[in-house]
C-alpha positions, 0 to 999 in steps of 0.5 A: 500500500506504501507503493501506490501512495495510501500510506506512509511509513515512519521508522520508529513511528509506524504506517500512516495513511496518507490524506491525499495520494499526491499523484492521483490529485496530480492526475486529476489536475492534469485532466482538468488543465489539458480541457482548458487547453484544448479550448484554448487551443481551439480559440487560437486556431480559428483566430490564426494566434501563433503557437509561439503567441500562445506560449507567450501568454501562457508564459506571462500567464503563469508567472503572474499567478506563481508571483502574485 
């Protein structure tokens, strides 16, 4: 069960399951994001914006929400 992430084992301390499984949350978000994209994407294909264009808002994008 340590291995697919549902506990944690402490030495000395014992197994303790764990709250979250970070990869399946990980997993999910992925999901979600990659949905979002395609949209975008979408978007920017019918209104001729450039890959490199949309890499430079997401750029710009992210480093406002990591920032701010």
């Amino acid at each position: 069960m340590e291995r697919d992430g549902f506990i944690e084992s402490v030495i000395g301390k014992g197994s303790f399951v764990k709250g979250v499984n970070s990869e399946i949350m990980k997993e999910s978000m992925l999901f979600a994001i990659e949905e979002h994209l395609e949209k975008a994407t979408d978007k920017a294909v019918l209104g001729k914006v450039s890959l490199d264009e949309l890499k430079e808002m997401l750029e710009i994008i992210y480093e406002e929400k990591k920032n701010g």
